[in-house]
C-alpha positions as CSV (number, residue, x, y, z in Angstrom):
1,X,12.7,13.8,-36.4
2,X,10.9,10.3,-37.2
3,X,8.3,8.6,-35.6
4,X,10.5,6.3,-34.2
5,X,13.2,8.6,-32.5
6,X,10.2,10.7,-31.4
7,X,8.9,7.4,-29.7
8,X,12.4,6.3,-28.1
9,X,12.9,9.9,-26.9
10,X,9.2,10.1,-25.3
11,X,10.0,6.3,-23.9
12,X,13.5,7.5,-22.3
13,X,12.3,10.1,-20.5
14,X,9.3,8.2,-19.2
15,X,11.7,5.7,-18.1
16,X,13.8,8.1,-16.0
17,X,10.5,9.9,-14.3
18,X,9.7,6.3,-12.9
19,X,13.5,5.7,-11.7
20,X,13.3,8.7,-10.4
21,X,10.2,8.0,-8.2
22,X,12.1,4.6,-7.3
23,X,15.0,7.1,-5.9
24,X,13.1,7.5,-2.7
25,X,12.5,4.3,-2.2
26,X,10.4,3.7,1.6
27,X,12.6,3.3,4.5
28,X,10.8,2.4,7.9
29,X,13.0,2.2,11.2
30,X,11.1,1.5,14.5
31,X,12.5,1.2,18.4
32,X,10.8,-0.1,21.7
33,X,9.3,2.9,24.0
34,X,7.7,2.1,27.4
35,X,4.1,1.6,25.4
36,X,5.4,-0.2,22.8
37,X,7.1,0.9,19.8
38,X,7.8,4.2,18.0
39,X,8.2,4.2,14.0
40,X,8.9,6.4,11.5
41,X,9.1,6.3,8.1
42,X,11.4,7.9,5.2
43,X,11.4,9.7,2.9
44,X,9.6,12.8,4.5
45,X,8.6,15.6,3.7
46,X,5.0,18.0,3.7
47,X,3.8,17.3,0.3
48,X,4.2,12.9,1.2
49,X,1.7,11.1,2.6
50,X,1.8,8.1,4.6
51,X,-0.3,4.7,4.8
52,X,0.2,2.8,8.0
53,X,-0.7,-0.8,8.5
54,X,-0.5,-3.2,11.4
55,X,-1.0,-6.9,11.7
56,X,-2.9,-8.4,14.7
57,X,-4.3,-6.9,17.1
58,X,-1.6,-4.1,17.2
59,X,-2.9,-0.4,17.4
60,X,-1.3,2.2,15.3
61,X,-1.6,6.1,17.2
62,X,-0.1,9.2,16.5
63,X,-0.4,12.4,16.0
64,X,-2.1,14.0,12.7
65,X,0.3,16.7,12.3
66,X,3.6,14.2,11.6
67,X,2.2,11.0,9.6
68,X,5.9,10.1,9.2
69,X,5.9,9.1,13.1
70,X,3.5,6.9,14.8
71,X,3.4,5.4,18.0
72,X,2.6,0.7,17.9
73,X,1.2,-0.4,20.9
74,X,2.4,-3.8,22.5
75,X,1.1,-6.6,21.1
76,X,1.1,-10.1,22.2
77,X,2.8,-11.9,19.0
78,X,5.2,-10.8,16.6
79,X,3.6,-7.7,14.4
80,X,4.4,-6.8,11.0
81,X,3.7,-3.0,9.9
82,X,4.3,-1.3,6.8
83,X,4.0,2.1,5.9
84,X,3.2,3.2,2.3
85,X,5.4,6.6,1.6
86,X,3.1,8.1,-1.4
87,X,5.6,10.8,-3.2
88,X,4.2,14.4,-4.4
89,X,4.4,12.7,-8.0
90,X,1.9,10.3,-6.8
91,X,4.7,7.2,-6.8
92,X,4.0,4.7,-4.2
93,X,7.0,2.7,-2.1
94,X,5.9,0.0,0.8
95,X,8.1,-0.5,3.5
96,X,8.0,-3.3,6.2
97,X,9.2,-4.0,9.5
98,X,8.8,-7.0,12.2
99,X,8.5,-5.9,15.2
100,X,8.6,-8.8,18.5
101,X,6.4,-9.1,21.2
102,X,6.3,-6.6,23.8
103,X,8.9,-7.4,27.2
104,X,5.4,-6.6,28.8
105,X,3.0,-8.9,27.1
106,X,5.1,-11.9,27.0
107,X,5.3,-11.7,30.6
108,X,1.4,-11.0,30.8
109,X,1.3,-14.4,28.7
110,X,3.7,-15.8,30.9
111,X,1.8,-15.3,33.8
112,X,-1.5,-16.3,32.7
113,X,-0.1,-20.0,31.4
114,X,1.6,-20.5,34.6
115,X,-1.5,-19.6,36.5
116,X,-3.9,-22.1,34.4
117,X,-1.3,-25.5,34.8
């Protein structure tokens, strides 16, 4: 085998072990709970590990033993979070989500401008 086929073959299969990481690409789905928010984040699995991220002055919780869930707490403005899904293989895949103001807080805000005028 020459130098070159050796070189395309080791290239190829390089090539595939990154799509392959790209395969389980991050997938982040949240809904609204009576504190605020609830997330989770896909692909999961006991060898992953998960980053979690909030904008503002949102607070992330949860418990240690699932890192795929986490609970958002209201927040005052829209929030963005993202989760970063690190594969076994070490590949990492960010996944974002918007998440609206809380029912709760908009009526705290609410409330507090009417009270000032």
């Amino acid at each position: 085998m020459t130098t070159g086929h050796l070189l395309l073959r080791c290239s190829l299969i390089g090539l595939a072990v990154i799509f392959s990481g790209v395969a389980g690409a991050a997938n982040l789905s949240c809904s609204a709970s009576r504190e605020g928010y609830r997330c989770e984040a896909w692909p999961q699995g006991a060898a992953y590990r998960y980053e979690w991220h909030a904008t503002g002055k949102s607070v992330i919780a949860g418990d240690t033993a699932d890192l795929a869930r986490r609970r958002i707490s209201c927040a005052d403005h829209f929030t963005t979070i993202a989760v970063s899904v690190i594969t076994p293989a070490g590949y990492v895949e960010t996944a974002t989500h918007r998440l609206p103001a809380c029912a709760s807080a908009e009526n705290l805000n609410n409330t507090a401008l009417a009270a000032s005028l």
